[in-house]
MARVEX-795485 format. One record per residue (C-alpha): residue in one letter; y, z, x. Coordinates in pm, whole numbers, plus 50000, padded with zeros to 5 digits. Each point is the difference from the previous one (the first is absolute). Example, Ala and Ser with C-alpha at 12.3 -4.5 7.8 and 13.67 -1.06 7.14 Angstrom:
2
a495505078051230/s503444993450137/
***
This chain:
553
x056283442287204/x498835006749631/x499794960149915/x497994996350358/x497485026849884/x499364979349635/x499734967550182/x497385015550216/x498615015549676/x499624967149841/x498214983650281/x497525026949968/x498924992949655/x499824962550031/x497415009350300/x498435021249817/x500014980649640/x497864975250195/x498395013850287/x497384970150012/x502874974749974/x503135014050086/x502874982149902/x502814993950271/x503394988649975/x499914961549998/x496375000149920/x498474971649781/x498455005449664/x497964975850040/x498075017650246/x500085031649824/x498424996249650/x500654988449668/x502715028149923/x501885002850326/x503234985049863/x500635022449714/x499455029150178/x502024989250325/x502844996749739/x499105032749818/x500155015550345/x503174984550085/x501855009849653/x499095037350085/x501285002850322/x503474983449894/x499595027349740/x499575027150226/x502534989550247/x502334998549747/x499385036049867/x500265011050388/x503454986550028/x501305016649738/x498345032150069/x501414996750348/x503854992949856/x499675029649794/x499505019350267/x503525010450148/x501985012449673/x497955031749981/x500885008750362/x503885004849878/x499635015149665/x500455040349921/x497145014849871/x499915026949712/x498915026550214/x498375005550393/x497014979350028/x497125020150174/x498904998250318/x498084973350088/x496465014950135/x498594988650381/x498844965949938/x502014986149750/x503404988150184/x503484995749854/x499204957249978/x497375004649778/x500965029149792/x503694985449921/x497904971949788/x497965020649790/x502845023649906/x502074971549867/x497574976449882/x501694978349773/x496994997349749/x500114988749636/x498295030249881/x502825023250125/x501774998849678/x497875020449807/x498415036250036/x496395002450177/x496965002449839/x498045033850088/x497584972750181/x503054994350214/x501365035050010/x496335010450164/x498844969550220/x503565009050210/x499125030050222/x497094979850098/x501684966650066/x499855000450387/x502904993450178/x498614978950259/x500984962249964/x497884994350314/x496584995449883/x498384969049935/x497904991449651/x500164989249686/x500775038149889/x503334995550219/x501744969749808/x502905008449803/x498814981949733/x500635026649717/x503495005450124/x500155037450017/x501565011450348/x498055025950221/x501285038149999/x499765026350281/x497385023249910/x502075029850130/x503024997149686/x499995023149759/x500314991849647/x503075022949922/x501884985550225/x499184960350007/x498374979349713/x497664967150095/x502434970150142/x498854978849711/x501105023849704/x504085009250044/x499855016649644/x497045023150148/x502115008750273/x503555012149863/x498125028849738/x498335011150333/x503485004550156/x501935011549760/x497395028049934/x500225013950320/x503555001350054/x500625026549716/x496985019150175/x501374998950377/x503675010449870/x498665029749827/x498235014250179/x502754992750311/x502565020749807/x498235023049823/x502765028949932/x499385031950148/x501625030549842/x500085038350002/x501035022649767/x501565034050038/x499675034349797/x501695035750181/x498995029249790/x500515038950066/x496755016550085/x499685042449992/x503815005949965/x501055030849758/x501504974949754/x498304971349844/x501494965750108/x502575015350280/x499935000250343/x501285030750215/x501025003450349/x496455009150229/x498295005549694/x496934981149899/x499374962850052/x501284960849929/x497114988449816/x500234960350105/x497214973349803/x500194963849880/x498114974350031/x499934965150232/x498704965449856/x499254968850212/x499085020250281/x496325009950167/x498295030349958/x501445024250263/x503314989749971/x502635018050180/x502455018249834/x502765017150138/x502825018849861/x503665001950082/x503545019449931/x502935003050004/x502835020849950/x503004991849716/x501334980350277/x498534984750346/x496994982050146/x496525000849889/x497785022250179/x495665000449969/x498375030449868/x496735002149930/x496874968350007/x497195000449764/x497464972949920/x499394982949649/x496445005449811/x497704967649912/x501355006449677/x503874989750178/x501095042349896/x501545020050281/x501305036550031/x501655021350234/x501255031650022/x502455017150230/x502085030849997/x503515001649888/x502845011750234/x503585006349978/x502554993249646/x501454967049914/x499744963549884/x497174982450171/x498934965049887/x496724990250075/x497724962650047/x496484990250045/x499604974150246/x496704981350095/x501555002250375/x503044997650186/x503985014249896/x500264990249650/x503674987950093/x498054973650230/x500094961649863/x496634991549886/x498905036049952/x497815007949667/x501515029149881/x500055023349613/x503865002949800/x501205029450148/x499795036149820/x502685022950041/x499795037549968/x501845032150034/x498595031250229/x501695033349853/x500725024250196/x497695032749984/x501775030550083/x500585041049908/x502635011749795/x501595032249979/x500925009049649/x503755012150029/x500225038849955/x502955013349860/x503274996050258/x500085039750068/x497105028149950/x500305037150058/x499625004350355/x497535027649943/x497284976549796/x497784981250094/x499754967549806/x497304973849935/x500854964450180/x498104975449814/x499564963750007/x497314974549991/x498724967150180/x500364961149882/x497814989649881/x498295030349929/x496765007450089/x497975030750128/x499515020150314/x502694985350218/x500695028250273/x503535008049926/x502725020550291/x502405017549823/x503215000850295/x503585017650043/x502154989050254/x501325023150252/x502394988950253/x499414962750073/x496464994349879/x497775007749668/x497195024550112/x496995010049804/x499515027249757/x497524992649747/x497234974949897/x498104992649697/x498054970849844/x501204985749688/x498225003149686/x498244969949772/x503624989249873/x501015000550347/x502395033449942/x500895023850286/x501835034250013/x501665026750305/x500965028749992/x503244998350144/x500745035150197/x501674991850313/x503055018950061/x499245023049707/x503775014749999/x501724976750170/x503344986449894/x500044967250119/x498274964849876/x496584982850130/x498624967849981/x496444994749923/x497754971349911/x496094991549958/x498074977350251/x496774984650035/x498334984250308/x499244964449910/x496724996250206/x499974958849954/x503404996250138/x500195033850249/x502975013449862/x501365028349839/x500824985749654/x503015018749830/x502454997149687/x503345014449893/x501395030450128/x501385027049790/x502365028550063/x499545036749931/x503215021150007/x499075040750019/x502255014049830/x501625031949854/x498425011249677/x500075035749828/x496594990249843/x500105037049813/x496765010049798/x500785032649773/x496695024149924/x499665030449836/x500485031050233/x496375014050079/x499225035050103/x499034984750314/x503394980750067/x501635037549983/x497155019650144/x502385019650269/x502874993249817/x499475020549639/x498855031849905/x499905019149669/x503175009549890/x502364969650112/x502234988349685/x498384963850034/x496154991550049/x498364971350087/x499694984949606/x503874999650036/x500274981850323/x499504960750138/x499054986450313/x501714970050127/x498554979550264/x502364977650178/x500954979650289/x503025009450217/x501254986550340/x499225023550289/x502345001950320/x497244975550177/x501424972249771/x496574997549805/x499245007649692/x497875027549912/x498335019149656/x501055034849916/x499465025749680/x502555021749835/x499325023249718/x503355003049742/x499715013549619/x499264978249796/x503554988249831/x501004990250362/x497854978350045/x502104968049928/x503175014150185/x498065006850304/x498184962149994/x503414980649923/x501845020250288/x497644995550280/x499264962049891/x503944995450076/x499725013050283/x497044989050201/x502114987950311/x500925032650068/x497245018750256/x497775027449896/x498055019050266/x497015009749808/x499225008249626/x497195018249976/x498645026049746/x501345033250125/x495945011649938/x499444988050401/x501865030750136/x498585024949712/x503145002349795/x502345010350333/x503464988849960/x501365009350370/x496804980550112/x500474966949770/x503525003250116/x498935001350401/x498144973549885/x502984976249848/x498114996249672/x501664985949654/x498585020049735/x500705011449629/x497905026649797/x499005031050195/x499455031849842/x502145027850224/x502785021250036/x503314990750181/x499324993150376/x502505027350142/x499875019049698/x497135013849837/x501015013449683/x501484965749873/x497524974149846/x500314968250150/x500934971049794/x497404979450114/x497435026049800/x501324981649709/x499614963650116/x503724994350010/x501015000450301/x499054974850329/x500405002250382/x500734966250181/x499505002150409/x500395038250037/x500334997750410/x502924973449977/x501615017749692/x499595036350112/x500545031849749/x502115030250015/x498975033049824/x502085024549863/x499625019250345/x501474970350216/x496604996050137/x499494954150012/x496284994649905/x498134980250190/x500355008750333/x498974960950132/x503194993949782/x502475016350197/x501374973350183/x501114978749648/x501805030549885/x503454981250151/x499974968149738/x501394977150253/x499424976250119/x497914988349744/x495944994850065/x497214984049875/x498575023049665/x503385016649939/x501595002549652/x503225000749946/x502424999049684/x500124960050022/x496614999050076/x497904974049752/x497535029749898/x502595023149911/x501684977349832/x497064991049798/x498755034549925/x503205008849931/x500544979549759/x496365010549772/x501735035650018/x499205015250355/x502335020150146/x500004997350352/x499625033550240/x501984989450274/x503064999649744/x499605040449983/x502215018050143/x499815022950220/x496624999350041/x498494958950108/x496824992049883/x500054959350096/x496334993149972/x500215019049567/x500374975349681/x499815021549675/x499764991949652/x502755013949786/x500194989749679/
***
């Protein structure tokens, strides 16, 4: 079709050469002018010329058809079809050897593609092929100028890859924020402080943050989203003790394939909790000691219950807040003479996990203690109890102040006034002794110096000013300080008359069987006062006097 379109080209310019004359195949020169024979056979040299180029133009053809190219070739735009761009984009040109000139480089966006048109203008007589007007030059080079075209190429592949795996990333930080301690994290105490950073990602990015515990499956926490600067932050409120390891994700489980997650950050929650310092294992069951203890960490104003357990459950007694080193202190007074033990410990209601937070429990163990506190005599401690003339005033006297177990089983506080030298006797007899039940010891001053009454009244007494109940013109020992009466009802006394004083007494008068408050030879206060040089009154004989110890030495 090509060679039929140059033949009919040719005809036209012999027409046209000589319009006036034209010259026609077979035509005679001789007719035609002077010069018709050399230009019939100039004429006829060019078309063999011609036809020859078009043959091998036309045998070129096919071998570009099975050949790979370099890279896609664009898209041929409407109007230029697949037969005529194929040509131009493997034009086998003598000039595609060596690199374009910028004249070339420029005049190829505006080669048109169309191979249609008719004209001088349209003759492929400079041998550079048409382009599509729609390529771009990063990604296809002119068809004339390989070495234009593989730079192009090459220069965009880096470009496409990078920025098709551009890394994404996020970092991970977990700080302690408002805890006690610097650096430490405590159970429902302040916060996790989580921050890092993401790179490769858009502004907005989702963040999210997961845990989990020592062991076991990821769970999400908390979502945040990164600054334009790629910084994020979160905060969110600790909970209970142990290990927790932590990741930043930019979405999805970071156990997930695929998932952009942070290395993982492990921690440890401590525990926070009250503690009960350990008091010693017994106290006198008559005192009323200070519990004390503090809070980890410590800190300030935390609303502390102070609790003793009675039965099956701990039950309130006290509260307090602790102080700036996080310090509290009871007073422990429940079952002030008790002898038995108690368990007590220090709570705190944990308002971020709704629960009563407690520590260690400690035992308290009332016991029996003698606890005795010696003071001078005062005019006071003897005011129905001395007058002038007794042989020993109050500068010669002590009082003693000590515990003693009553027939109840408790323990209770009572006074008894002894001279002065018998002090340590008195103390080291009664301490042996403190199993064995006392009704009362009380100073005899509460029933105006009486003896018969104090006696009615089953009182333990020492120093008393007064003449021999039964027998008023003896001097009773105890006007000296010397002498002591131990539970005068159980241990009644017989005067010199037969008469048994006190009358509430009468029915121990018979010493068996034995009940509680009696003395008896083997009992563990005679023995003991005994021993110190007290002679016993229910040793006398005939008259009994069971309830009478008397110095005699």
């Amino acid at each position: 079709m090509i060679a039929q379109q140059y033949s009919r080209f040719l005809t036209t310019m012999e027409e046209r050469t000589w319009p006036a004359a034209p010259i026609r195949a077979g035509s005679d020169c001789r007719t035609t002018g002077p010069h018709c024979g050399s230009l019939l056979t100039m004429l006829r040299l060019t078309r063999v010329a011609v036809a020859g180029a078009i043959v091998t133009l036309t045998v070129a053809v096919p071998p570009a058809f099975g050949e790979p190219t370099d890279s896609p070739s664009p898209s041929p735009t409407p109007g230029v079809t697949p037969a005529a761009a194929t040509p131009a984009t493997r034009s086998p040109s003598p000039e595609a050897s060596r690199s374009p000139s910028p004249s070339d480089t420029q005049a190829s966006p505006t080669t048109s593609p169309s191979t249609e048109t008719s004209g001088p203008q349209s003759a492929p007589s400079t041998g550079k092929p048409s382009k599509p007007p729609t390529a771009s030059a990063s990604t296809s080079a002119t068809p004339s100028s390989p070495t234009s075209k593989t730079p192009a190429a090459k220069s965009a592949e880096p470009m496409a890859k990078a920025q098709a795996t551009t890394k994404r990333s996020v970092s991970l930080r977990v700080s302690a924020v408002d805890t006690p301690i610097k650096g430490r994290f405590f159970q429902d105490i302040g916060s996790y402080g989580f921050s890092g950073t993401v790179s490769g990602a858009t502004t907005g990015q989702k963040v999210e943050v997961w845990w989990a515990k020592s062991t076991g499956g990821w769970q999400r926490l908390i979502s945040t989203t990164a600054k334009s600067s790629g910084s994020w932050s979160v905060n969110k409120i600790t909970r209970g003790p142990g290990i927790r390891r932590f990741r930043a994700t930019l979405g999805g489980n970071p156990s997930s394939s695929g998932v952009v997650h942070s290395g993982e950050v492990k921690i440890n929650i401590e525990n926070a909790y009250p503690k009960v310092n350990q008091p010693p294992s017994s106290v006198d069951s008559l005192s009323s000691p200070t519990i004390s203890g503090t809070v980890f960490p410590a800190r300030a104003g935390v609303l502390m219950h102070f609790r003793v357990k009675s039965g099956k459950d701990f039950h309130d007694k006290a509260t307090m807040r602790t102080d700036s080193k996080g310090r509290f202190g009871f007073t422990f007074s429940t079952g002030k003479g008790d002898l038995r033990s108690y368990y007590l410990r220090a709570v705190y209601w944990d308002a971020r996990g709704k629960f009563w937070e407690g520590g260690n429990v400690v035992k308290v163990t009332r016991s029996r203690v003698l606890n005795a506190k010696v003071t001078k005599t005062t005019a006071a401690d003897v005011a129905k109890t001395y007058r002038a003339g007794c042989p020993v005033g109050p500068s010669k006297l002590r009082t003693i102040k000590m515990n003693y177990e009553g027939f109840d089983h408790k323990m209770h506080r009572g006074v008894m006034i002894v001279r002065s030298d018998r002090v340590d006797s008195v103390i080291a007899s009664f301490n042996k002794s403190l199993g064995k039940s006392i009704r009362r010891m009380d100073n005899p001053n509460l029933w105006g110096g009486n003896d018969p009454k104090q006696m009615e009244a089953d009182n333990t007494s020492a120093f008393n000013c007064r003449k021999v109940t039964g027998n008023p013109y003896a001097q009773s020992p105890h006007s000296y300080g010397i002498a002591i009466d131990i539970n005068t009802r159980e241990n009644p006394y017989r005067d010199v008359n037969g008469k048994w004083w006190p009358k509430s007494g009468k029915a121990y008068i018979k010493r068996t069987p034995f009940r509680q408050g009696m003395l008896t030879k083997s009992s563990g206060l005679t023995k003991q006062l005994r021993s110190r040089g007290y002679f016993w009154g229910g040793l006398w004989n005939p008259g009994r006097d069971y309830q009478h110890f008397e110095y005699d030495k």
